[in-house]
Every structure is written in C-alpha cells, then in structure tokens.
C-alpha positions as CSV (number, residue, x, y, z in Angstrom):
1,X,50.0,-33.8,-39.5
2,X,48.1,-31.1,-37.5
3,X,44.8,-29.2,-39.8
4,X,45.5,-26.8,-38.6
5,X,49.5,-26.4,-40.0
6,X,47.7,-27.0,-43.8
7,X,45.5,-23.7,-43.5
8,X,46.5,-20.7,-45.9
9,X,48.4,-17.8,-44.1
10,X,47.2,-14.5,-44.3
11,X,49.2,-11.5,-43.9
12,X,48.9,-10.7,-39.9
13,X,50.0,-13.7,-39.4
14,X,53.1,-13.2,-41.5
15,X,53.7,-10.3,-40.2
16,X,53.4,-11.4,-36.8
17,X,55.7,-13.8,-37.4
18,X,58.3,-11.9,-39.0
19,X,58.0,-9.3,-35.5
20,X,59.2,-12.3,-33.4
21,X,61.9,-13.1,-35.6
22,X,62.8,-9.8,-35.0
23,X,62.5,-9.5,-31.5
24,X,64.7,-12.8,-31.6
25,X,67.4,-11.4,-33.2
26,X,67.2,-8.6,-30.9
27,X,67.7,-10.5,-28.1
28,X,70.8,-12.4,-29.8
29,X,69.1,-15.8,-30.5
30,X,69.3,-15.1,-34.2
31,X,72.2,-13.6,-36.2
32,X,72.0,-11.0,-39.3
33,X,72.2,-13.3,-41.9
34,X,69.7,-15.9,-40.5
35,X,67.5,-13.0,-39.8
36,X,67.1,-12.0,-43.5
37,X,66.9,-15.5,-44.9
38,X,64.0,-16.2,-42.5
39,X,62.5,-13.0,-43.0
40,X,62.6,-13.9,-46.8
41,X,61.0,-17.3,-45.8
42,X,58.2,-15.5,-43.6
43,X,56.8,-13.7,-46.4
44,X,56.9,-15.8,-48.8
45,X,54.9,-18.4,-46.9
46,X,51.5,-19.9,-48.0
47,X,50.9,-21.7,-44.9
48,X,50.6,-21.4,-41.5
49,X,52.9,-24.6,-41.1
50,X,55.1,-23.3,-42.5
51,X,55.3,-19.7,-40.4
52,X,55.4,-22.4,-37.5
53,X,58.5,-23.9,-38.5
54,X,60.5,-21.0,-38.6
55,X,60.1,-20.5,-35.1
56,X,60.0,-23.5,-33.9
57,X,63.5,-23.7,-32.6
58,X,63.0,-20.4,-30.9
59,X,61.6,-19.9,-27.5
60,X,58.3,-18.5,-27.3
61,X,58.1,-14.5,-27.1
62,X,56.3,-12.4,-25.3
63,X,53.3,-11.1,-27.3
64,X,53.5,-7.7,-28.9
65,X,51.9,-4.4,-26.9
66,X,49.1,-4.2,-29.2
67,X,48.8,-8.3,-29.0
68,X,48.7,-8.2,-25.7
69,X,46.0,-4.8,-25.2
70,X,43.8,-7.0,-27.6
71,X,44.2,-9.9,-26.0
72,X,42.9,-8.1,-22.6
73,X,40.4,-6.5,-24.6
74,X,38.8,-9.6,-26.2
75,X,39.2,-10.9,-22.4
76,X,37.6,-8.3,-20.5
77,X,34.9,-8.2,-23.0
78,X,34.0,-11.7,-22.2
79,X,34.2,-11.3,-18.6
80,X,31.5,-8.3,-18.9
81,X,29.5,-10.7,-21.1
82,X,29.6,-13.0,-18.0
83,X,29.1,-10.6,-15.4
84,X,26.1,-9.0,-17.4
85,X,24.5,-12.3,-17.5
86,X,25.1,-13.7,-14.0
87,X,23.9,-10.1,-12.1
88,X,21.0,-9.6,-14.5
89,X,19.0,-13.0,-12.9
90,X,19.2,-11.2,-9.4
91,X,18.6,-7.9,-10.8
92,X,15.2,-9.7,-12.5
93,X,14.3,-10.3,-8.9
94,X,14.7,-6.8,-8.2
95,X,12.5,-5.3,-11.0
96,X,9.8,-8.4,-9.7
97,X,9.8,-6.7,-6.0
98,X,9.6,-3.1,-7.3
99,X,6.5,-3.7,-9.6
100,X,4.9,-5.6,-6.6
101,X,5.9,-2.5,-4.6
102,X,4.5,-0.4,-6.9
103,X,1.5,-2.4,-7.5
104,X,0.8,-2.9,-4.0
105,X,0.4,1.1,-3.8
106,X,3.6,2.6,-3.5
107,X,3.1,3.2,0.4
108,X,6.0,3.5,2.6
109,X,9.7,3.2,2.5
110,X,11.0,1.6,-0.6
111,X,12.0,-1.9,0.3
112,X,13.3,-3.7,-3.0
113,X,16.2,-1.9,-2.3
114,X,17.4,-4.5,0.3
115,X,17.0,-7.1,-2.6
116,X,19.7,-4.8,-4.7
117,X,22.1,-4.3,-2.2
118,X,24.1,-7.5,-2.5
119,X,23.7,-7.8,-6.9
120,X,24.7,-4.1,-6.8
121,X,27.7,-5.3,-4.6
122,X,28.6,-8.2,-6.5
123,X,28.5,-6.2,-9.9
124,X,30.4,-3.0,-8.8
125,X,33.0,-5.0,-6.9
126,X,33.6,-6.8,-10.5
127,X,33.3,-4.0,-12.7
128,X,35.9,-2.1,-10.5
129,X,37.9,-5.2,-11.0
130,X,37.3,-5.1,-15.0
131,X,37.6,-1.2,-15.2
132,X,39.8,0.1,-12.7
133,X,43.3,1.5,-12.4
134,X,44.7,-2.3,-12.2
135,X,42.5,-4.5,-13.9
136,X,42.0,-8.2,-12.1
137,X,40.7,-10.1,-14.9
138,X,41.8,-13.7,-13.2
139,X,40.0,-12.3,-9.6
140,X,36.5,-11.6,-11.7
141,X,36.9,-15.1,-13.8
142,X,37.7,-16.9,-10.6
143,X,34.0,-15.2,-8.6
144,X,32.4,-15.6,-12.0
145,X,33.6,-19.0,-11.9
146,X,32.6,-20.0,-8.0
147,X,29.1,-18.4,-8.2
148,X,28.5,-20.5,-11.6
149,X,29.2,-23.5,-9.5
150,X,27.8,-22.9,-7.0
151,X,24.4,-22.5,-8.8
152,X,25.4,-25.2,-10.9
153,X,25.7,-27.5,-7.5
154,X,22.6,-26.5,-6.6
155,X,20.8,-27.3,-10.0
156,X,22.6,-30.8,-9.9
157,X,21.1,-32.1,-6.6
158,X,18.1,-30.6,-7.6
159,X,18.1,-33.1,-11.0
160,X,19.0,-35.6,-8.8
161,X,16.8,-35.7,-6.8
162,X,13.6,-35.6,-9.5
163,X,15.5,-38.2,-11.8
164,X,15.5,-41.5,-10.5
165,X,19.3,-43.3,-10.3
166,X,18.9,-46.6,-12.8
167,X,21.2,-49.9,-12.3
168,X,21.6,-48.6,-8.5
169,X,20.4,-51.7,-5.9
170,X,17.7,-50.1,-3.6
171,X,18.6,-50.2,-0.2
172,X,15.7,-50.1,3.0
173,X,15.3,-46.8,4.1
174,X,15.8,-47.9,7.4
175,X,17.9,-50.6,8.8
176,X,15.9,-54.1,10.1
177,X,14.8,-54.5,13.4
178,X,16.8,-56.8,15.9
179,X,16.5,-58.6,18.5
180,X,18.6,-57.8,21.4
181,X,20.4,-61.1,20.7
182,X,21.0,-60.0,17.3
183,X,18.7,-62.2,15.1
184,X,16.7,-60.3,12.2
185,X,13.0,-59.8,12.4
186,X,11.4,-59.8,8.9
C-alpha cells in the first residue's frame, strides 16, 4: 500500500476532489445519483486514499483555472529562482570589471559594458519569456537546462582530469617503436 494513500485529508483536497466529480458528471461520465453518493463519500473522507478511490475509475481532468494559474505561478517562480542564480555569476564578472575600471581611474569609454552585453541578453530574452504576453515557461527551463550542462560538462572534465581514474590499466602514452619489419623495440 502506497504512504502516501494512509495520510490524513484535509479540506482542499476534499474539495478538490469533489470539483472533479463535478466536472465529471458535467461531462456525462457520472449520473445524478452517483454524483451525490460520491459527493457524500468525498466529504466525509479521512484519507487521501480514500479521495483517490473515488476517482479512480474516472479519467483524469483537467486542473481547475485557479489550479492551473498556481501551478504556473509556483512554476514561473522557480524558473526566476533559476535564472536569478545562473545570470548573477556573469553579472559578478561584471561588477569585478567595473571596480577595476573604476579603480584604474575611471579614464575613457566605459568598457565593462561589453562584458554585460551577452548576461543582459540572456536574462532579458528569459524574463520576456517568463513575463510576457505568452509566457514560454518550457523555452526558459529548456536554456536554463542547456547552459546548466553545459557548465556542468565543463566542471566534469575539469574533475577528471585532476582526479586520477583507479582500476583503469595504464596504457603508453605513445605507441612502441618498430622496425620496418614489424618487430618491437623495447
């Protein structure tokens, strides 16, 4: 039996139930009568197992508006999380150029903004992404996801290459010399 089906229901979760039901009987699957009697059943429920057994002969529904606007919402603000995190380390490299600009006499055009151009890029492409009239939340996760690995790459081969490989034969860094009729010379 799954732990999870033993846990004590709380009221949401009724109640979320019971606006599935509904939306089942809306759409036909479910008749008056049966509506009612698991209504009566929802709510008088002590655990979740038992919510999920009254729908479990139902097809899954589509989550509710304000499901689904918290859903995006909970989403989004773990994407910005993300984002926040991945743009401030190149943004840290712009504050390091501007206070050896600065410290170097302020003289001259003010070059640490070539270092900002392409964070700045990367971060307001996103944020549009997050924020804008059509949110992409799968295009940010999936550019979130290929610069993690590709700094993740990176930081692999660089552990490989300071950790030595154990139980792996070592092999001559070059192969032997030969003789033009083939014979080995040690």
């Amino acid at each position: 039996m799954d732990e999870s089906a033993a846990l004590r229901a709380s009221d949401q979760e009724r109640e979320r139930v019971a606006g599935q039901l509904r939306e089942h009987f809306a759409a036909g699957r479910i008749d008056a009568e049966e509506l009612s009697e698991r209504l009566e059943h929802a709510y008088r429920a002590r655990t979740v197992g038992e919510l999920a057994d009254l729908i479990a002969d139902l097809p899954a529904s589509k989550p509710l508006p304000a499901e689904r606007r918290a859903q995006i919402a909970e989403r989004r603000s773990q994407l910005r999380a993300r984002l926040i995190q991945q743009a401030g380390g190149s943004l840290s490299v712009f504050a390091l150029c501007c206070a050896i600009w600065a410290a170097s006499g302020a003289e001259g055009s003010f070059w640490p903004v070539w270092v900002a151009i392409a964070p700045a890029m990367f971060l307001a492409r996103n944020l549009w992404r997050l924020y804008g009239p059509a949110p992409e939340l799968d295009r940010v996760e999936a550019a979130l996801g290929r610069r993690a690995r590709r700094r993740g790459g990176r930081h692999a081969a660089r552990r490989a290459m300071r950790e030595p490989r154990v139980g792996v034969a070592e092999r001559p860094l070059a192969a032997p010399l030969q003789t033009d009729d083939g014979r080995r010379l040690d």
